[in-house]
NUVO-665606 format. One record per residue (C-alpha): residue number from 1; x, y, z. Coordinates in Angstrom, 1 decimal, always signed. Last residue first. Layout:
! residues N
(NUM (X Y Z))
...
END
This chain:
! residues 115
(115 (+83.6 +78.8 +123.8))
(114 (+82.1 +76.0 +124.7))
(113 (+83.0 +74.0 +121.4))
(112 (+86.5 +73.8 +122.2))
(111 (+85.9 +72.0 +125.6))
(110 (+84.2 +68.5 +123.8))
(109 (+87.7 +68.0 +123.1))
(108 (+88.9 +67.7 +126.8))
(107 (+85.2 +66.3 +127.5))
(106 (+86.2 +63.7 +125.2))
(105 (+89.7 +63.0 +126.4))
(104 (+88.4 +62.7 +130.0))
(103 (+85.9 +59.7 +128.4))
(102 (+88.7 +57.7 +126.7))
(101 (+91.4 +58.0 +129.2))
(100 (+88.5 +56.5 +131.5))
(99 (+87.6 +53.6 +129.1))
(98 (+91.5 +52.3 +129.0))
(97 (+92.9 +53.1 +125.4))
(96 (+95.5 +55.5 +126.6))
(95 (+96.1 +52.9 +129.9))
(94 (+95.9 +56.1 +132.6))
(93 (+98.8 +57.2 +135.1))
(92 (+98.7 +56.7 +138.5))
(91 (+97.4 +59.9 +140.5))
(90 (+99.7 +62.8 +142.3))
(89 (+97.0 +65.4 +141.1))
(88 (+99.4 +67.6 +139.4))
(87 (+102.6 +65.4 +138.4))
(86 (+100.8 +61.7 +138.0))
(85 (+97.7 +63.0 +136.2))
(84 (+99.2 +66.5 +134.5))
(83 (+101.4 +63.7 +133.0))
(82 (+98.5 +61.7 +131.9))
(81 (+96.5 +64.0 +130.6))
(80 (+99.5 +65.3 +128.2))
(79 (+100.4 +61.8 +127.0))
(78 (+96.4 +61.0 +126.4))
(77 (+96.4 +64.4 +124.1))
(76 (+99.2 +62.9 +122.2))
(75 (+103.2 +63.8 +121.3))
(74 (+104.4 +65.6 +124.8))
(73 (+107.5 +67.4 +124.7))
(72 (+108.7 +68.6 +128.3))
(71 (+110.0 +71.3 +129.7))
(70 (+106.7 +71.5 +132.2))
(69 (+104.1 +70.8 +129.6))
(68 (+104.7 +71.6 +125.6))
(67 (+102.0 +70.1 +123.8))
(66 (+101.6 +68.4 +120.2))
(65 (+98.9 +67.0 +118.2))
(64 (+96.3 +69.8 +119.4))
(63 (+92.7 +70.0 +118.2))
(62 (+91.7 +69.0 +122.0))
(61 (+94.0 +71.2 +123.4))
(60 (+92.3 +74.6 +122.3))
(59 (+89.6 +75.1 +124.8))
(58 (+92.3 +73.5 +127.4))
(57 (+93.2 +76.7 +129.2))
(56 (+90.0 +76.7 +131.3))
(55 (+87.9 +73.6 +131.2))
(54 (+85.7 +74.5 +134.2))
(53 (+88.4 +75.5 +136.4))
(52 (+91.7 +74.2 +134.9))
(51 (+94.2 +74.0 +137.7))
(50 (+92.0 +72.1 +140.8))
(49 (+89.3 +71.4 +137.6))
(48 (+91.2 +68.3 +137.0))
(47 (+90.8 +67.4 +140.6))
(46 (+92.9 +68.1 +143.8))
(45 (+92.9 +66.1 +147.1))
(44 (+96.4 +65.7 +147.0))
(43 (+96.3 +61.5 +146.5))
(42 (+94.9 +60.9 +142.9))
(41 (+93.5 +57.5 +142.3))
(40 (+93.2 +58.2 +138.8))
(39 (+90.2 +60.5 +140.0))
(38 (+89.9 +60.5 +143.2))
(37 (+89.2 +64.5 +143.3))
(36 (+86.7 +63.8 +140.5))
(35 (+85.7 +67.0 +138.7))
(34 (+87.7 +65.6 +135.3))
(33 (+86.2 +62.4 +136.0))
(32 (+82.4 +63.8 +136.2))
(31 (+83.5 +65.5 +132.7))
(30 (+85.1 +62.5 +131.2))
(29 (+81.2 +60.8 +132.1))
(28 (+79.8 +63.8 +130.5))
(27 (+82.6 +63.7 +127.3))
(26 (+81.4 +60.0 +126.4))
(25 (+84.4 +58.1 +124.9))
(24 (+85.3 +57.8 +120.8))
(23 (+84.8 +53.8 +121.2))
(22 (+81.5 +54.3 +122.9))
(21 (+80.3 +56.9 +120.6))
(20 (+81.2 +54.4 +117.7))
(19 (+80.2 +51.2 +119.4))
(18 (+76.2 +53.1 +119.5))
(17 (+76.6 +54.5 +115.8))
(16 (+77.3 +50.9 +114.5))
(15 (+74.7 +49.5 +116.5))
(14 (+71.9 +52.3 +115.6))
(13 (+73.1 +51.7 +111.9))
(12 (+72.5 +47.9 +112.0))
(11 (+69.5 +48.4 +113.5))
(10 (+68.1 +51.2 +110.9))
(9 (+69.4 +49.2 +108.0))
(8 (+67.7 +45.8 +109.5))
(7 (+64.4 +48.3 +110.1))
(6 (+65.2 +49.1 +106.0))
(5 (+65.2 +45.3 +105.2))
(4 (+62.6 +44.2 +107.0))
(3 (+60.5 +46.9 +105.7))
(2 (+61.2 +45.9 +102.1))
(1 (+59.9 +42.5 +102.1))
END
């Protein structure tokens, strides 16, 4: 009777774990975005990595809660991607919870531990 129970633990935690990470985004797929010159459906051509070449200047944004970009006050990671989405790369702006918003936001925050 007991090794039901603990491979039932083990499930249940493997389930758990699994909607976690999905929930939280996966930082290679936000990386492949982040390289994506259609990303967001952007229109110039330009990527992510156009201004930040493999992550540079955001090392620090993902422990961030609040960003100055271009004058303006920005009050959440997802508000900061999505203004360097419709001003830099000329895309349409990402849902905050959408799947993609979740997975660029990971690698953004996955970038602090490159260092």
């Amino acid at each position: 009777m007991k090794i039901p129970r603990i491979v039932m633990l083990f499930i249940a935690m493997a389930v758990l774990s699994s909607s976690f990470a999905h929930a939280a985004g996966d930082a290679d797929k936000g990386k492949a975005l982040f390289n994506d010159p259609k990303f967001a459906g952007a229109l110039n051509g330009k990527s992510c990595n156009s201004c930040h070449p493999d992550g540079r200047g955001l090392e620090s944004a993902g422990g961030k809660t609040e960003f100055r970009i271009m004058g303006k006050t920005l009050k959440s990671l997802e508000e900061a991607v999505n203004l360097c989405i419709e001003s830099a790369i000329k895309g349409k702006a990402l849902d905050p919870s959408s799947e993609q918003m979740k997975d660029i936001v990971a690698y953004i925050k996955s970038l602090q531990f490159q260092k």
